[in-house]
N, C-alpha and C positions, 0 to 999 in steps of 0.2 A: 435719282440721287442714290449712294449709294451708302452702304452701312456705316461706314468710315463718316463720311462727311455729314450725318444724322445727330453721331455719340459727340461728335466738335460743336455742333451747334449744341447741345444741349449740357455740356460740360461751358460751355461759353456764360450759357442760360444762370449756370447756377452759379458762376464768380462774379457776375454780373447783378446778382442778387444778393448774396454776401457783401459785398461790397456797398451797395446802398445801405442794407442792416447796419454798418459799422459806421455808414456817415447819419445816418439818425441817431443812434444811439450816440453819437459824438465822440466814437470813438478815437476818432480822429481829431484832437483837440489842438487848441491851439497854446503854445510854448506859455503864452502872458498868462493862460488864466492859472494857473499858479500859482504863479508871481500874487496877481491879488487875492485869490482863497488866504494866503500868509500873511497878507496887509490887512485882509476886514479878521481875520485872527489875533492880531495884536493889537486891534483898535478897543479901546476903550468900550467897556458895555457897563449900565448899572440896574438892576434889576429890585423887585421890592422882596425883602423875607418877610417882613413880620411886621404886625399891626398890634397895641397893645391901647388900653382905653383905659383910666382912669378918674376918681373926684377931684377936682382940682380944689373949686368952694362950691357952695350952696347957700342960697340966702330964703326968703319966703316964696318965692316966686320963680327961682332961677337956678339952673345947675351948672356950671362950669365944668366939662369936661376938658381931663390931658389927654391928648391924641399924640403916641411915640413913632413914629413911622422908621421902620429900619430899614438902610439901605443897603444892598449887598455892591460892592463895585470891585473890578476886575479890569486887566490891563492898562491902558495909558490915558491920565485924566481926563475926567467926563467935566463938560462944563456946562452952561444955560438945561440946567435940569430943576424943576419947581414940582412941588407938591401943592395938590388941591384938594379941602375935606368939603366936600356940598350934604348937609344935615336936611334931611327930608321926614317931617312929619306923617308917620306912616296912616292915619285914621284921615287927615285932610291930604296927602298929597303936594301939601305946599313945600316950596322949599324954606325951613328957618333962619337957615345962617351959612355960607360962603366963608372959610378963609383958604388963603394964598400964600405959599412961604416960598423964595427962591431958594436956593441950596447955594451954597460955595462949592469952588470947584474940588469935585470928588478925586482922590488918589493922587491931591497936588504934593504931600508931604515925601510920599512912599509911592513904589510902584507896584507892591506885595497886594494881595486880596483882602480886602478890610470892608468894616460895616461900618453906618455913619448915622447915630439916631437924631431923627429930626421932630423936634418936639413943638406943637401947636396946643392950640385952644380952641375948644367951640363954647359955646352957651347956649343953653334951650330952656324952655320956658319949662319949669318943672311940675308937667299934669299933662305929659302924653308918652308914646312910646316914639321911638324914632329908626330912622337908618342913615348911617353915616357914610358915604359913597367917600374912597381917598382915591385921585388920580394923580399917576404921574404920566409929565412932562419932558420932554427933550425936544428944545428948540422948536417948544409953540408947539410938537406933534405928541396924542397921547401913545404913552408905551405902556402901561397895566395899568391896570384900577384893582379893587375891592370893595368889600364892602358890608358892613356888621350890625347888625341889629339890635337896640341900645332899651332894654324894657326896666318898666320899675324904678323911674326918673323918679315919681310924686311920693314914692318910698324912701327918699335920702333925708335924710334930718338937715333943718338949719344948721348954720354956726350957734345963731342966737337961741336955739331950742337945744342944743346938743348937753347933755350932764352923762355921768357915768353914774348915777343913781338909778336904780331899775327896782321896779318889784322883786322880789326874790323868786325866782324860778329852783326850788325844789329836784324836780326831776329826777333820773335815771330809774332806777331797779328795785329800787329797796322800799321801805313799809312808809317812806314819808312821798313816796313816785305824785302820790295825785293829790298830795295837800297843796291848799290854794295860795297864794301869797297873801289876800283878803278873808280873813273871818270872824266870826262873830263867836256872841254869849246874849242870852237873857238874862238879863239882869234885875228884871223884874216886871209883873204885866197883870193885869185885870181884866175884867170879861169881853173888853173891846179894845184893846190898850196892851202894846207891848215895850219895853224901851230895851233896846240892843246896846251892847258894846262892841263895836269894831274895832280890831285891830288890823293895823298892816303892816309888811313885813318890804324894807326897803333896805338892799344891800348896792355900799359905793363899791362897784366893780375896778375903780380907778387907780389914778397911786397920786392922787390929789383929793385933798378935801374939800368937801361942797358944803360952802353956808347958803344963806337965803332962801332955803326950801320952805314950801308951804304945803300941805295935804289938806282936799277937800276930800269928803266922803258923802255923796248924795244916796238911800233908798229909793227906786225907783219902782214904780208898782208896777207888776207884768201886766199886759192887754191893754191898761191905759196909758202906760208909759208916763206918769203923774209923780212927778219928785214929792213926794209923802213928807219926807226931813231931810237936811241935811248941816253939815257942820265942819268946821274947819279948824287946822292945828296948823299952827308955825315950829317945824323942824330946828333945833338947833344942828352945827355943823355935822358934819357925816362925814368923819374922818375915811380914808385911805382901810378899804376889807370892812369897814364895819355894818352893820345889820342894826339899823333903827326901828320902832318898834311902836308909831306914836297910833296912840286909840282916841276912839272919837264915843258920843252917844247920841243915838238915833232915837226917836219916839216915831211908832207907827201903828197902823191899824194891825189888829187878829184878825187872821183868817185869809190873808191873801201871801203872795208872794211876791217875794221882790228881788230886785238887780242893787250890789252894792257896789254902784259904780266909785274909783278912786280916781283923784284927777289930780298929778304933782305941779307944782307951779314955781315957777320961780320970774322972778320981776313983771308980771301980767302974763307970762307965756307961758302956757302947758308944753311938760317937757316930758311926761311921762304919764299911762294911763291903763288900768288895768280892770276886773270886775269879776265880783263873786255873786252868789244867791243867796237868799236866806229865804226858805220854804217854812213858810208861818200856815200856809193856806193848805188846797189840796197837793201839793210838795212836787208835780212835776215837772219844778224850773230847774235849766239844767246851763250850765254854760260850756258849747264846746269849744276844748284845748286845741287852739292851732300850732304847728310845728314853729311858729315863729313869722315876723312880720318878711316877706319879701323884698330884698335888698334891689341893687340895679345889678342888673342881669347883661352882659354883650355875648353873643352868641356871630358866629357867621353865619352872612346872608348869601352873599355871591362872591367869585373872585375871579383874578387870574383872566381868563381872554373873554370873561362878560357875557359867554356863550351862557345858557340854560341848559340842566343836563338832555334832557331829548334833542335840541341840536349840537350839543357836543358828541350824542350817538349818532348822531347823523352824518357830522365830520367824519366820524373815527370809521364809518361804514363807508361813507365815500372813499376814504382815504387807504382802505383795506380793499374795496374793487379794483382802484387805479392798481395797487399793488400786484395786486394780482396778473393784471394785464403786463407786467413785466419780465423778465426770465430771470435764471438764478441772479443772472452777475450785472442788476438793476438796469439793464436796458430796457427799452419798450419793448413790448410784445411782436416784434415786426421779422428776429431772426427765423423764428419756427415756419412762421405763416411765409416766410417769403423764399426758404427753402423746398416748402409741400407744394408751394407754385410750379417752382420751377420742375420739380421732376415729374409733376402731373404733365408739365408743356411739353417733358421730354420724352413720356410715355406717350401721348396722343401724337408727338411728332412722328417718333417712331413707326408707331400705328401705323401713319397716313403714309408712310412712304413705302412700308410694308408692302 
């Protein structure tokens, strides 16, 4: 065979190979699919933005949380779309509470991009930490979840225990930073025998006035923990900013120290409770100042496609391999490779006839 008829076959070889490359890669496409990329383009999509958690009530045993769920929706009304909140006690694992809201049909009014907040309820029993999982729905199949972590439930005040009366917190910078909202006077005492004056300092933070208050003041002896005296004053009203001021009198032993616990009451229920020292003894009682009691906390736990980050790296590594195996203009990897074929086949044919 001769030179001529070598370069034919091997010029054959390599349009022959290009032309497979371009029916893999699809380049050769068919007219319709177009047509539907334009059609699932205009179709209706609704997607979730934003999760918001709220107190809704609280009573002695119980929290009601608001659960806001925001829906983003986009092109042509979305309809059979339901949202589900599954509340999961995170210390047992059990699930607490299930609810279910269907949605109206999304983008019926308007065809414009709008958000649509869909407002539920849960309830949990208030003395654990929890996670609240929200999924949505479209037509029976889930399309996202999330999901938030709900701490410092057994931290919410009743209705029934709620007052704007508090101790007086002092605080900031200046020369009164560490005085106590509880303290004391001797007021008089003998070789075994001392009798205290307590005061306490109680400001209505509110912009209502609070009747019905009552202030207990117990001494309590440190190591044995032993209510030594204690005594009680009924509060008249506590107008709106004001700072009441009611003192009690204690009898207690010399030489020891003690806790002056304060406990505020109103209708049987403690509503407010604070505590100073009074160092009668060897004086190293001390009470430490916490920043303040911890409210309920929602933080995020998971979201979005429910992956964990390590296989969301694993996705995203998968998903940068395959990439790779492609060439610039996102075909598969098969123009290069099928190219080197052919002129290696056209080299050795060469060769051989050589």
């Amino acid at each position: 065979m001769n030179r001529e008829s070598v370069l034919a076959i091997a010029a054959l070889v390599v349009v022959i190979g290009a032309l497979s490359t371009l029916a893999l890669a699809g380049a050769v496409s068919d007219p319709d699919d177009s047509e539907a990329a334009a059609d699932v383009e205009t179709e209706g999509d609704v997607s979730l933005a934003e999760i918001t958690i709220s107190t809704e009530e609280v009573t002695g045993g119980t929290a009601t949380l608001a659960v806001d769920t925001h829906l983003a929706h986009r092109g042509d009304p979305v309809e059979n779309v339901t949202v589900v909140h599954r509340v999961t006690d995170t210390n047992s694992g059990l699930v607490e509470n299930t609810t279910e809201r269907e949605v109206e049909t999304l983008g019926e009014e308007s065809d414009a991009e709008a958000e649509t907040v869909v407002t539920d309820s849960v309830a949990v029993p208030r003395e654990s930490s929890y996670e609240i999982e929200t999924l949505i729905y479209r037509d029976g199949a889930r399309t996202e979840s999330t999901s938030h972590s709900i701490q410092g439930v057994d931290a919410l005040t009743p209705a029934y225990a709620d007052t704007d009366v508090e101790f007086h917190r002092f605080g900031g910078s200046g020369s009164l930073a560490d005085v106590p909202a509880i303290e004391y006077a001797i007021e008089s005492s003998t070789d075994d025998r001392a009798s205290l004056e307590v005061a306490s300092y109680l400001t209505n933070t509110g912009d209502d006035p609070e009747p019905d208050l009552e202030l207990e003041v117990k001494a309590r002896q440190a190591g044995s923990e032993i209510v030594a005296d204690s005594a009680t004053v009924d509060l008249s009203t506590v107008d709106a900013g004001e700072t009441a001021s009611p003192t009690v009198e204690l009898e207690v032993a010399q030489e020891y120290d003690y806790y002056l616990d304060a406990v505020l009451w109103r209708d049987g229920t403690i509503v407010e409770t604070d505590r100073a020292v009074a160092n009668l003894g060897p004086g190293s009682l001390s009470v430490d100042e916490a920043d303040g009691e911890d409210g309920l906390e929602v933080s995020d736990f998971t979201g979005g496609s429910g992956l964990s980050s390590d296989a969301a790296a694993d996705a995203d590594e998968s998903t940068h391999d395959r990439n790779d195996d492609r060439d610039e203009d996102g075909t598969p990897g098969f123009g290069g490779a099928v190219a080197a074929a052919a002129l290696l086949a056209t080299i050795a044919l060469a060769r051989r006839y050589r």
